[in-house]
C-alpha positions as CSV (number, residue, x, y, z in Angstrom):
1,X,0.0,0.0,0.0
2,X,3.1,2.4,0.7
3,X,4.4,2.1,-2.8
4,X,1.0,2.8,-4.1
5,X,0.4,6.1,-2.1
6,X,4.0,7.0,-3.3
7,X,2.9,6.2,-7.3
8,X,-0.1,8.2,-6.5
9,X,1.5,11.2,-5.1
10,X,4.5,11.3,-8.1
11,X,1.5,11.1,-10.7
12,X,0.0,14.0,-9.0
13,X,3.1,15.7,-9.2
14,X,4.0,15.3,-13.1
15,X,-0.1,16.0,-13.9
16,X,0.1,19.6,-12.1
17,X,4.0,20.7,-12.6
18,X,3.5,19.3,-16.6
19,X,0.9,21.0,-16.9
20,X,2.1,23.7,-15.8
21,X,5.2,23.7,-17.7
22,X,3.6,23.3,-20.7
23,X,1.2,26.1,-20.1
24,X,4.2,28.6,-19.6
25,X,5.5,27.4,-22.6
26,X,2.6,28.2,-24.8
27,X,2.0,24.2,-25.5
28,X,-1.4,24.5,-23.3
29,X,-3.7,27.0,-22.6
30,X,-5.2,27.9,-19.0
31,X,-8.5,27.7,-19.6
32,X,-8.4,24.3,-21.6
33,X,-10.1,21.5,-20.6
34,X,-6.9,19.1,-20.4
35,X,-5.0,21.8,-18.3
36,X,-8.0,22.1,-16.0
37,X,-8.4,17.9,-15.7
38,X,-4.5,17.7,-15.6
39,X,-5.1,20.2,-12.3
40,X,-8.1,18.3,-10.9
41,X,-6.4,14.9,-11.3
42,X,-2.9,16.0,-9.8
43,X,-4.9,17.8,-6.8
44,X,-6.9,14.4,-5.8
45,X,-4.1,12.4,-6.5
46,X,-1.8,14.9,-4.3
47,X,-4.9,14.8,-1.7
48,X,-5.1,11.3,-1.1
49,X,-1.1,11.7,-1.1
50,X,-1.0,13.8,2.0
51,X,-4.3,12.2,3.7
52,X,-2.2,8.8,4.2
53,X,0.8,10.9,5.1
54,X,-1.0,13.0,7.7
55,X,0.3,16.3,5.9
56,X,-3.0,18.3,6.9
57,X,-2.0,21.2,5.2
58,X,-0.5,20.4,2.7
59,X,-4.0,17.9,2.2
60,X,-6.1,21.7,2.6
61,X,-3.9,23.5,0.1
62,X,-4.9,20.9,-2.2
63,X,-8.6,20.3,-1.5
64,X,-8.8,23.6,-2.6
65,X,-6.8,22.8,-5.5
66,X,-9.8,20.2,-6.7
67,X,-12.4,22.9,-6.0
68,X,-10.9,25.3,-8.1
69,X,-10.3,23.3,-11.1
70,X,-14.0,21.9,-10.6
71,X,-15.2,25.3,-10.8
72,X,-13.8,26.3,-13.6
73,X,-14.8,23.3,-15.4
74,X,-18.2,24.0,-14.5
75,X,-17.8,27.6,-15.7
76,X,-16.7,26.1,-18.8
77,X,-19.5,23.9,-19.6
78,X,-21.7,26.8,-19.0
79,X,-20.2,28.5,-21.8
């Protein structure tokens, strides 16, 4: 189970920080659907991450994360 919370959390990390990286680079933009799942993903993934290892804020900072990225995919399937 340890080695899976660990695969979790690294996947977490490459979907937010790539993401990232290729939105400062001009390969993605913000507001795109893959940049906003990339997000959403990487935050749950990073969540459960920090749940198991008891990193409340870290855990927080990321919750948040999630909501953010579900709002604005809500915002965009309004449009």
């Amino acid at each position: 189970m340890e080695l899976f919370i660990e695969i979790i959390g690294w996947i977490g990390a490459v979907l937010i920080v790539g993401a990232y990286f290729l939105n400062i680079n001009g390969k993605l933009q913000s507001g795109s659907p893959l940049y906003i799942i990339s997000n959403l993903l990487g935050g749950v993934f990073f969540t459960f991450n920090t749940l198991m290892h008891q990193a409340y804020p870290s855990m927080i900072v990321n919750i948040i994360w999630v909501f953010i990225a579900i709002a604005a995919l809500l915002k965009k399937k309004k449009t």
